[in-house]
C-alpha positions as CSV (number, residue, x, y, z in Angstrom):
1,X,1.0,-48.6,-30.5
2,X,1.0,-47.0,-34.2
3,X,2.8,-44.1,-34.6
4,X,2.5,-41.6,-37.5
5,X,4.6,-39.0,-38.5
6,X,4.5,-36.0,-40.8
7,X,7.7,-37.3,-42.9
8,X,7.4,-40.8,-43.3
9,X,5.3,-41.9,-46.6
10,X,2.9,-44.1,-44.2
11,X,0.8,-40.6,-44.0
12,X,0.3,-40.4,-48.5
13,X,-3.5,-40.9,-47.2
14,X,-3.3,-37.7,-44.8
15,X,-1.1,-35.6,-47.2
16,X,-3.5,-35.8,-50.3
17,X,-5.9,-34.0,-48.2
18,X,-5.8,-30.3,-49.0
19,X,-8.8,-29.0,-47.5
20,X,-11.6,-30.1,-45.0
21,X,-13.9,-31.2,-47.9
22,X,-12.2,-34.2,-48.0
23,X,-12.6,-35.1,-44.6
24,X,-16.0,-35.7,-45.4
25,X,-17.0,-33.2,-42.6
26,X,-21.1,-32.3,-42.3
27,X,-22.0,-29.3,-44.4
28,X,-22.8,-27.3,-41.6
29,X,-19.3,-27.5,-40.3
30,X,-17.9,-26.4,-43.3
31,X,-20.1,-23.9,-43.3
32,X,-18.7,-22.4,-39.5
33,X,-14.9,-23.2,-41.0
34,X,-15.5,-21.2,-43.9
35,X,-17.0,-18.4,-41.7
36,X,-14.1,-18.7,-39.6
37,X,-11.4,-18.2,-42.1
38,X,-10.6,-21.8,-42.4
39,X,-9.1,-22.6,-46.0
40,X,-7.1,-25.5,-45.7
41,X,-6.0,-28.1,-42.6
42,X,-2.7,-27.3,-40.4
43,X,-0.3,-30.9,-40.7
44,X,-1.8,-32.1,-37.0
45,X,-5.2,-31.7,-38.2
46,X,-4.6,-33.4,-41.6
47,X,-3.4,-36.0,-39.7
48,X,-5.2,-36.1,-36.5
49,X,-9.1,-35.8,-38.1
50,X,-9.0,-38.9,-40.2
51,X,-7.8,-41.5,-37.1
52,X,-9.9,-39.6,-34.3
53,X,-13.1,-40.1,-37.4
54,X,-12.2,-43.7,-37.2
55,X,-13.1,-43.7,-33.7
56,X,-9.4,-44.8,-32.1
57,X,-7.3,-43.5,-29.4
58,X,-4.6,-40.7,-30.5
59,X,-1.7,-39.1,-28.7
60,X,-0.8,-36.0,-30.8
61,X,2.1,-34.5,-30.2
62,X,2.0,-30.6,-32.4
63,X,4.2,-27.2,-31.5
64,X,2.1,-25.0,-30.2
65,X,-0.3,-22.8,-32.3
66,X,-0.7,-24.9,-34.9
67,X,-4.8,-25.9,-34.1
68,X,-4.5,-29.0,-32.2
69,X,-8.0,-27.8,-30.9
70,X,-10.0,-28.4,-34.4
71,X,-7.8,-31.4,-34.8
72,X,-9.9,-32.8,-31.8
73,X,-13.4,-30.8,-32.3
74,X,-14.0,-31.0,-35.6
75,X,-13.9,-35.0,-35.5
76,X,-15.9,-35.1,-32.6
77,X,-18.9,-33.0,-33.4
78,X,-18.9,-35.3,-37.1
79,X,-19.3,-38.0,-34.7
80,X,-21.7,-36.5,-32.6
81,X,-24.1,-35.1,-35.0
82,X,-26.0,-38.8,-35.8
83,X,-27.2,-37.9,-31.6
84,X,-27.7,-34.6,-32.1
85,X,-32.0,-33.1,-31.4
86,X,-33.7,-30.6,-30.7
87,X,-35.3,-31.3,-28.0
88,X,-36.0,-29.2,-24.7
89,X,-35.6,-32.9,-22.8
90,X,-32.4,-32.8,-20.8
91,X,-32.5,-36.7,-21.1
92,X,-31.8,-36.5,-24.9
93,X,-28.7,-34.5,-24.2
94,X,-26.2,-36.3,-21.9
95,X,-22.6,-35.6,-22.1
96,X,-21.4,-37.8,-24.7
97,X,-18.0,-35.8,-25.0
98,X,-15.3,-34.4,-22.3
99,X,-12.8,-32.2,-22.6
100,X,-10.2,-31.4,-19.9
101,X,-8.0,-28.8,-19.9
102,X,-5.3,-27.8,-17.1
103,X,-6.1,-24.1,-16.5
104,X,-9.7,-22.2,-16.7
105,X,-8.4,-19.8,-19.7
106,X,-7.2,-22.5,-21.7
107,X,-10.9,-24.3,-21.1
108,X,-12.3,-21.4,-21.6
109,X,-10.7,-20.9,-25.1
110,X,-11.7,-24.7,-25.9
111,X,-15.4,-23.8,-25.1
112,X,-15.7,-20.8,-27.7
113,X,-13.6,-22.5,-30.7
114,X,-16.1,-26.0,-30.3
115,X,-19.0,-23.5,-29.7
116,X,-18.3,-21.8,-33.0
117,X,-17.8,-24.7,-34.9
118,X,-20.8,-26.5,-33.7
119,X,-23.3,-23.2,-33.8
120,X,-25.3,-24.2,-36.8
121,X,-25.8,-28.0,-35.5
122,X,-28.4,-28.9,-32.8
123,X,-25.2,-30.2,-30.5
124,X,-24.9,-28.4,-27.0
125,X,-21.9,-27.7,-25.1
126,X,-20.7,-25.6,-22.0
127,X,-17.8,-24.6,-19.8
128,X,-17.0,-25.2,-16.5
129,X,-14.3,-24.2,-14.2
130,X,-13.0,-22.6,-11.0
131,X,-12.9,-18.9,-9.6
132,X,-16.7,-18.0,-10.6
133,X,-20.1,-18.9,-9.4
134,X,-21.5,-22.5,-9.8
135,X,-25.2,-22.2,-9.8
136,X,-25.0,-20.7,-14.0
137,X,-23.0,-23.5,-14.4
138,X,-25.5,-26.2,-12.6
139,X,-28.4,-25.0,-14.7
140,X,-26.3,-25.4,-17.6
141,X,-25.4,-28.8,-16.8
142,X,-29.2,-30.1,-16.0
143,X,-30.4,-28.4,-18.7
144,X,-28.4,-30.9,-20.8
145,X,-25.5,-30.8,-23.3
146,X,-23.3,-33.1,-25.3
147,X,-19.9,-31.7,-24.9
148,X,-18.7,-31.1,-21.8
149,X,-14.8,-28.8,-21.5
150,X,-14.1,-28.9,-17.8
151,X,-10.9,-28.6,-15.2
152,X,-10.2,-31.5,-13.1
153,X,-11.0,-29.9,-9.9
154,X,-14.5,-27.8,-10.8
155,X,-16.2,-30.9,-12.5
156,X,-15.7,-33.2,-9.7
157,X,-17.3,-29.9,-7.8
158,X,-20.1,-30.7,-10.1
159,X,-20.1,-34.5,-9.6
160,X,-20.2,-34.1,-5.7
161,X,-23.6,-31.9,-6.3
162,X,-24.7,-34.1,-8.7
163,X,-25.5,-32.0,-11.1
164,X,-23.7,-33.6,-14.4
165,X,-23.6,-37.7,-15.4
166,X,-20.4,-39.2,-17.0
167,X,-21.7,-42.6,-17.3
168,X,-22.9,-42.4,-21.4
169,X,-18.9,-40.2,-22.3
170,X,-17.9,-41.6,-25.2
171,X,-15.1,-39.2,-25.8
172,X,-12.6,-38.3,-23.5
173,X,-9.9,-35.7,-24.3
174,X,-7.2,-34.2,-22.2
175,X,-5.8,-31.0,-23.8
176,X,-2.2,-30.1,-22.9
177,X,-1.5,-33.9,-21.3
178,X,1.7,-33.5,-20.2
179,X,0.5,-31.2,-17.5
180,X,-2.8,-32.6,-17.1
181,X,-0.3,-36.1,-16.3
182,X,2.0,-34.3,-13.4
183,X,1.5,-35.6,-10.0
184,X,-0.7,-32.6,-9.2
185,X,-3.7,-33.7,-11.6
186,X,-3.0,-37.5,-11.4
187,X,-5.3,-38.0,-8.4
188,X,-8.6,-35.8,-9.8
189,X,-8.0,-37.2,-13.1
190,X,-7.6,-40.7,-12.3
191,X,-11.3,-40.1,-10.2
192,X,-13.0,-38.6,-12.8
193,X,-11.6,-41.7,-15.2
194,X,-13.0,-44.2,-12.8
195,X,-16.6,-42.1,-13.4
196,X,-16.2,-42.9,-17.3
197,X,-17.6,-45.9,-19.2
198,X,-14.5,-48.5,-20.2
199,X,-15.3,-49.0,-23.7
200,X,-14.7,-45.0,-24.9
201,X,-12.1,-43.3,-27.1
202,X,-9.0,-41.3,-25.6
203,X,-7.5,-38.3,-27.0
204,X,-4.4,-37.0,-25.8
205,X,-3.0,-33.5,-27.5
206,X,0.0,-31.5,-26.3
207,X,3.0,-30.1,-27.5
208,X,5.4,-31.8,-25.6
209,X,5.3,-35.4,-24.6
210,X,8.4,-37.3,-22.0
211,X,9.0,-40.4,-22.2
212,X,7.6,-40.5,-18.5
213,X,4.2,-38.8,-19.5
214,X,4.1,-41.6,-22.6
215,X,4.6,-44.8,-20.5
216,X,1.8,-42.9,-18.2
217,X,-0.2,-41.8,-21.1
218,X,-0.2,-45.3,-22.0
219,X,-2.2,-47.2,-19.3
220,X,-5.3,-45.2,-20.4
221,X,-5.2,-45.3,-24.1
222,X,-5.8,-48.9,-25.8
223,X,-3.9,-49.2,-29.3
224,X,-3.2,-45.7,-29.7
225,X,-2.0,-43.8,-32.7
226,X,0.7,-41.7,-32.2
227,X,1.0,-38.7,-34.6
228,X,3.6,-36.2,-34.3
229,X,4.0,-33.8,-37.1
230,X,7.6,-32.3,-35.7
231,X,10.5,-33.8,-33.7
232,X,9.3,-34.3,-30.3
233,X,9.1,-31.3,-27.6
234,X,10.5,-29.1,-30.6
235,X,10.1,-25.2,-30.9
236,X,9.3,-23.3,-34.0
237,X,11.4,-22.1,-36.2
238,X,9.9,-19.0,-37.0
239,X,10.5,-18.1,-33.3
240,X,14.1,-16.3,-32.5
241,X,15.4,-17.3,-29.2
242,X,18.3,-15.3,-27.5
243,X,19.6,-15.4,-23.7
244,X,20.9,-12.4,-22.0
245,X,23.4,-12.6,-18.6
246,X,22.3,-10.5,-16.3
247,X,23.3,-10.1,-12.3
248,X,21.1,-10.6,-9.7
249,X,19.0,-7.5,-9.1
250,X,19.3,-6.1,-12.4
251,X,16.8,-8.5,-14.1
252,X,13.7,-6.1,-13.5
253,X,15.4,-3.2,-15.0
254,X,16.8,-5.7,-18.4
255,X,13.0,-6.2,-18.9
256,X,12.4,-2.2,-19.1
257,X,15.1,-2.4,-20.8
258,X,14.1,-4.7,-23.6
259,X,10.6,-3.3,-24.6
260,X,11.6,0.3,-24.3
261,X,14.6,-1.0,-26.8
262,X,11.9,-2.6,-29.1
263,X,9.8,0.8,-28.9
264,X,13.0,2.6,-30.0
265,X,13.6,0.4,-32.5
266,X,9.6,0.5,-34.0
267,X,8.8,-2.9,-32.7
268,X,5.8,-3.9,-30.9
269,X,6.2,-3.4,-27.1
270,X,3.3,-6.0,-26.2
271,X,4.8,-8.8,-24.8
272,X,3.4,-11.7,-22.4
273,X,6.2,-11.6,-19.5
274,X,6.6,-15.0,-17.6
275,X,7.4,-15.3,-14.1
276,X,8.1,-18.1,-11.5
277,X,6.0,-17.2,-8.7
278,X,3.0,-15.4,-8.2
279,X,4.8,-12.7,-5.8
280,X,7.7,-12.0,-8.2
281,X,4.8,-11.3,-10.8
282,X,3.0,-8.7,-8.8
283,X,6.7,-6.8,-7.9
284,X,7.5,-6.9,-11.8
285,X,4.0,-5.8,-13.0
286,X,4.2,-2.8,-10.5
287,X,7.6,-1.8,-11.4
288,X,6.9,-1.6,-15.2
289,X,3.4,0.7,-14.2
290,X,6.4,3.1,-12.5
291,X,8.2,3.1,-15.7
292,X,5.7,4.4,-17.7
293,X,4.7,0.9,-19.2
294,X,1.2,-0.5,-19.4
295,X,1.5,-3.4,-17.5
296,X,-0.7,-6.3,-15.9
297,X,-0.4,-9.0,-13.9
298,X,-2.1,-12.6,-14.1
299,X,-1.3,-15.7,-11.5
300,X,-3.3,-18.1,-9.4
301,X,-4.8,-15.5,-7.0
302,X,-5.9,-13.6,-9.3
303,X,-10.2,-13.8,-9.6
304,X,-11.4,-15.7,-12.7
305,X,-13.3,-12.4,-13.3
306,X,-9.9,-10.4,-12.8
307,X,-7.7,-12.6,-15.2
308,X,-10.1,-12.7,-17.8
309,X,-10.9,-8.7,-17.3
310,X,-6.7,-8.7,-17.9
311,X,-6.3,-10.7,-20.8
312,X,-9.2,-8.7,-22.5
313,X,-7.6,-5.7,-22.5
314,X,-4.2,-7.3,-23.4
315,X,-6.0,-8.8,-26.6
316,X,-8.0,-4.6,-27.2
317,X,-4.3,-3.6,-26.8
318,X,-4.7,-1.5,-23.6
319,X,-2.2,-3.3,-21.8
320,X,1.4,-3.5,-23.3
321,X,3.2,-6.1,-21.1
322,X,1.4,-8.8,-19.5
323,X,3.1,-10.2,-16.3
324,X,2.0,-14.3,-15.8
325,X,3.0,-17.6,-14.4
326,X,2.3,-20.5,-16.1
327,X,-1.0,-19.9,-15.9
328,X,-0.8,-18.6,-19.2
329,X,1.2,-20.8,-20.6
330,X,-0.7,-23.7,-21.9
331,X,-2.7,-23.1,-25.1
332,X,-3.8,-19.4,-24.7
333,X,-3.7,-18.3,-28.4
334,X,-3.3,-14.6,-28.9
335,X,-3.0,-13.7,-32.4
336,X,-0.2,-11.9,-34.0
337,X,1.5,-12.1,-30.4
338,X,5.4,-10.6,-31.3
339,X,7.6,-11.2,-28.4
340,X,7.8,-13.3,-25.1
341,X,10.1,-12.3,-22.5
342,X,11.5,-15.1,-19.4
343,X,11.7,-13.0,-16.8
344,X,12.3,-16.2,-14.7
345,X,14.3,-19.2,-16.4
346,X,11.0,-21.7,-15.8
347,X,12.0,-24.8,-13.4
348,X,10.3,-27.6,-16.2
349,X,12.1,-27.6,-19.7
350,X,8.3,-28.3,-20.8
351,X,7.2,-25.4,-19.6
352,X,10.1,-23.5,-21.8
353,X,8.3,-24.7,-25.0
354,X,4.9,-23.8,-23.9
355,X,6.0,-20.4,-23.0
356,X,7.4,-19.6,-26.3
357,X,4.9,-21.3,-28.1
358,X,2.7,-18.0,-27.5
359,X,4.1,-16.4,-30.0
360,X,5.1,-17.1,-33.8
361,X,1.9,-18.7,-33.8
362,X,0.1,-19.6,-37.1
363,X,3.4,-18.9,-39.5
364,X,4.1,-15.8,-37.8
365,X,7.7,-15.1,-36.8
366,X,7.9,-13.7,-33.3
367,X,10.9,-13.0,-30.4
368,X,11.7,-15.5,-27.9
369,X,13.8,-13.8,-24.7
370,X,15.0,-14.9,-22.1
371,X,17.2,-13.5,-19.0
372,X,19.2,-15.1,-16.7
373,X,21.5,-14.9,-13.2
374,X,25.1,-16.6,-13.5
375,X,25.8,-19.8,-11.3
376,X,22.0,-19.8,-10.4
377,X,20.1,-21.0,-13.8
378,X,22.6,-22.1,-15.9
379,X,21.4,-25.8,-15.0
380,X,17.8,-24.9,-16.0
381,X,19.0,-23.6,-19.5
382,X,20.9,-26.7,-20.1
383,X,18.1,-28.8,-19.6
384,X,15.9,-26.8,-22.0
385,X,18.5,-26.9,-24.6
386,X,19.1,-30.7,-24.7
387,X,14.7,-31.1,-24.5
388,X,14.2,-29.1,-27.4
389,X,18.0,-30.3,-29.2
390,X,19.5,-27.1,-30.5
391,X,21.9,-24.5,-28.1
392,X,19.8,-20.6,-27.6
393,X,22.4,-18.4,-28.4
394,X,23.4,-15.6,-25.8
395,X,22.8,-12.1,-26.7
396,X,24.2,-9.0,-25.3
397,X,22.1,-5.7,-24.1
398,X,23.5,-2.9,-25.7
399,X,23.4,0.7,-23.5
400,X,22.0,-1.8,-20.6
401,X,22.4,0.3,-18.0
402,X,21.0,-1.0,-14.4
403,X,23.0,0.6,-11.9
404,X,22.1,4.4,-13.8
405,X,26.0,5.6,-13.6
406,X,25.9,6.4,-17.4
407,X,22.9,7.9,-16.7
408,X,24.2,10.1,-14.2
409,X,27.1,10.9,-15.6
410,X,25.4,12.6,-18.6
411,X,23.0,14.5,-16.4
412,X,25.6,15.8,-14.3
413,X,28.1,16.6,-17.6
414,X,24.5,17.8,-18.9
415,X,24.5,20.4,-15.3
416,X,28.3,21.3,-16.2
417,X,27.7,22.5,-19.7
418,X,24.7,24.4,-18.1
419,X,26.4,26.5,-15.8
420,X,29.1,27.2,-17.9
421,X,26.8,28.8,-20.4
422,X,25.5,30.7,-17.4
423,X,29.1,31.7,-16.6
424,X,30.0,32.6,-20.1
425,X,26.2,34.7,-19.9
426,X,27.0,36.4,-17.0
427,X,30.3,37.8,-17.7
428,X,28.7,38.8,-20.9
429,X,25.9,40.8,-19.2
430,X,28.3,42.4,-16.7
431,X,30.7,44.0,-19.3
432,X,27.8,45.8,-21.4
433,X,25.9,46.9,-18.1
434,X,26.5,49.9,-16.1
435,X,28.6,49.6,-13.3
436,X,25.8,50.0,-10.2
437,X,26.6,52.7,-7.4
438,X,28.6,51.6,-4.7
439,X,27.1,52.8,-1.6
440,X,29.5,51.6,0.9
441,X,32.3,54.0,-0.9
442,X,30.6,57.2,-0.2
443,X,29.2,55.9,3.7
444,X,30.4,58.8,6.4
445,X,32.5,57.4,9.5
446,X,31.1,57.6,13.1
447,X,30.8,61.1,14.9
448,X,30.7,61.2,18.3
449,X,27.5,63.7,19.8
450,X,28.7,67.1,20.8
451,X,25.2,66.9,23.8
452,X,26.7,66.6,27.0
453,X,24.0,64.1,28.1
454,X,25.7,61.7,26.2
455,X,29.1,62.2,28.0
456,X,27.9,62.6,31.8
457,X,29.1,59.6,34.1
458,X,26.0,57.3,35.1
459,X,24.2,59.0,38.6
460,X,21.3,56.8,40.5
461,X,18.0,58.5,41.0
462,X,17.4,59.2,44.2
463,X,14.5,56.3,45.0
464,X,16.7,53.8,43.6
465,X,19.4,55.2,46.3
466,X,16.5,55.0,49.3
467,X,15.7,51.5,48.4
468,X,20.0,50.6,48.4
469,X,20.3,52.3,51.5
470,X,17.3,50.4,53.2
471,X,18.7,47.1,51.9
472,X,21.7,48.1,53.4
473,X,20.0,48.8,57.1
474,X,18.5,45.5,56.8
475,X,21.7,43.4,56.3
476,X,23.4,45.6,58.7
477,X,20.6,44.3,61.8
478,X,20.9,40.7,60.6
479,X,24.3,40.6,61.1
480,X,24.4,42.1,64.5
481,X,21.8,39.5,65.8
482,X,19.0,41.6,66.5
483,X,15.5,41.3,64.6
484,X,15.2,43.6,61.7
485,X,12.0,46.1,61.7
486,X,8.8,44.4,60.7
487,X,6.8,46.4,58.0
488,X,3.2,47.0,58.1
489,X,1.2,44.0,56.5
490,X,-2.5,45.2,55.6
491,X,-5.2,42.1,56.7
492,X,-6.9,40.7,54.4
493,X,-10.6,41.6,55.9
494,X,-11.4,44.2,58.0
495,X,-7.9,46.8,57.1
496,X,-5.6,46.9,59.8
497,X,-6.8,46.9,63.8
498,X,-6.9,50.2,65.6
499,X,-4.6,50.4,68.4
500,X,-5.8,51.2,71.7
């Protein structure tokens, strides 16, 4: 294995070139770099072009953001351009290049940088990948292209249908490899390779690289180069990283905390949040829409249509913080990108430098943030600190104030300082106001009546005596046994018989 790196004086070949002229690239893909903005090559690419030109096997290890995508394209479409025609034959345009990638946005963003860089050759290419329909994708595929980017699991959809042909791939590269190497790929990946002619070229590109994932790495690469234009797994430098203690609970409010801190302060308040699981994203996206923040959230359940819909208004700026697993965190690049908030401490040290690797992208200085519970990820930050060498220093959130006591203290000292100006008012008022007529004062006392119906004892009316005194008869005959007089009953039909 030969291994290049950016510091030794093995690489006086790759530093003399200063711009992509001297790679002895096609003109008409200088002419798409130059259209792009492209002046001069990033250190991966300087490196990385020449060797992948050559036509051997490369595993380039680059922070992230600094355009490990053209240092993989751009040599591959020079090499492809000898094949390319213009004819409407799908037999004269079988994939001759694959590109796999670990998540749909990141092969999505693959597709439109090689589809910009090859749009004035005769070279086709497409994307395919999970969460949207097939059949655009199948008649894509038979119509015929040359590059192929792909995840694992939708292309072997594809080979099952039989509706794309890997036996003429000449080029095979795996974008972020450490992840496309975890147990969870290994099985589609190792049955798409079995699909591939032997004699091809490997490419391997990632930002971080184990020494696992290496002595992996290695069974499918023969002789590789490996080029790695910083220390292994590092982070960049124009990224500041703090950590701030929180306790258990508090964590959503710290968030709030944090970009309404950086609105105070005139910073940015975009931010990509990351989260562990797909159900702690959803709570934390929905808090920060109740705290008057612009928030959205983008995980595995999520619709391809949804999470691209999500990220497009996070790149127009309609949507402040964007909530994500790890989903997003392999190889999105969102320009100018200022701050990157762990709302979870991620389980993988990897996945630490892949997170933060969203932002200070290009040159650009950016925030780094991460919170964290006592006792319960203190392992998980060790871990990252000896991956990437260098201790993250611990920060402190001034006026954090989750449990709202300062918050309620004001407003009720706020209530005090209201009512005594209401006091102080009133008296105020009273003392320059007439006094108001007291009605009670000049009230008379009770008079008794002077008419003497008022005064006469109470006397029963004389039907109301009748009635007593028949009451009385009646209980009178009861009690002496004998049968008390019946009253006269009318009948109901006919009135009451005549006597004889």
């Amino acid at each position: 294995m030969t291994t290049t790196n950016a510091p030794e004086p093995t690489t006086a070949v790759t530093a003399a070139v200063q711009t992509f002229d001297s790679f002895g690239l096609d003109a008409r893909i200088l002419r798409a770099l130059s259209e792009q903005g492209y002046s001069s090559p990033t250190p991966i690419q300087a490196q990385a072009i020449p060797v992948v030109l050559l036509g051997k096997d490369v595993m380039g290890a680059a922070q992230t953001g600094t355009g490990k995508t053209a240092g993989f394209a751009l040599p591959i479409i020079q090499r492809l351009l000898p094949l390319a025609n213009a004819s409407a034959s799908p037999a004269r345009h079988p994939v001759r290049a694959l590109m796999l990638t670990p998540t749909r946005e990141l092969a999505d963003q693959v597709y439109d940088n090689v589809a910009r860089y090859a749009k004035h050759t005769d070279l086709r290419s497409t994307v395919v990948f999970g969460g949207v329909d097939m059949n655009p994708q199948t008649d894509a595929l038979r119509r015929g292209v040359e590059i192929l980017v792909a995840t694992p699991g939708r292309l072997l959809d594809h080979v099952q249908q039989k509706s794309v042909n890997l036996s003429q791939v000449q080029m095979l590269v795996l974008d972020e490899a450490d992840r496309m190497l975890d147990m969870g790929f290994l099985p589609d990946l190792q049955r798409i390779i079995n699909l591939l002619p032997a004699q091809r070229q490997t490419l391997l590109f990632s930002a971080t690289f184990s020494p696992e994932i290496k002595r992996l790495a290695s069974s499918y690469l023969k002789q590789p180069v490996t080029i790695e234009v910083a220390r292994s797994n590092s982070t960049n430098e124009n990224v500041r990283q703090a950590v701030y203690q929180v306790e258990d609970g508090h964590k959503q409010a710290a968030v709030v905390h944090l970009l309404k801190q950086r609105a105070e302060q005139g910073l940015s308040r975009q931010c990509i949040v990351f989260v562990n699981s797909k159900i702690g994203c959803s709570r934390l996206a929905r808090h920060l829409e109740r705290e008057g923040i612009n928030a959205a959230a983008i995980h595995g359940d999520k619709t391809q249509t949804e999470r691209m819909q999500t990220l497009d208004g996070f790149k127009s700026g309609t949507i402040d913080a964007l909530v994500a697993t790890d989903v997003a965190a392999r190889g999105l690049d969102i320009p100018d990108m200022p701050c990157v908030i762990n709302f979870d401490v991620p389980y993988s040290a990897e996945d630490y430098v892949h997170r933060i690797g969203r932002t200070g992208r290009a040159g650009a200085s950016g925030d780094a943030l991460s919170i964290y519970v006592p006792g319960n990820d203190e392992r998980l930050l060790s871990d990252i600190e000896k991956l990437i060498k260098r201790s993250i220093p611990r920060g402190k959130l001034e006026g954090f104030d989750p449990t709202g006591t300062r918050a309620r203290q004001a407003d009720s000292e706020r209530r005090r300082e209201r009512g005594d100006v209401r006091r102080a008012r009133g008296s105020a008022d009273s003392e320059d106001r007439p006094r108001r007529h007291d009605h009670g004062a000049s009230r008379q006392a009770f008079r008794a009546s002077d008419d003497p119906f008022f005064s006469r004892p109470y006397e029963p009316s004389p039907a109301s005596a009748a009635q007593a005194k028949a009451a009385d008869e009646v209980a009178a005959a009861l009690t002496r046994g004998r049968t008390a007089p019946k009253r006269p009953v009318a009948a109901l039909l006919g009135g009451v018989p005549r006597k004889s």
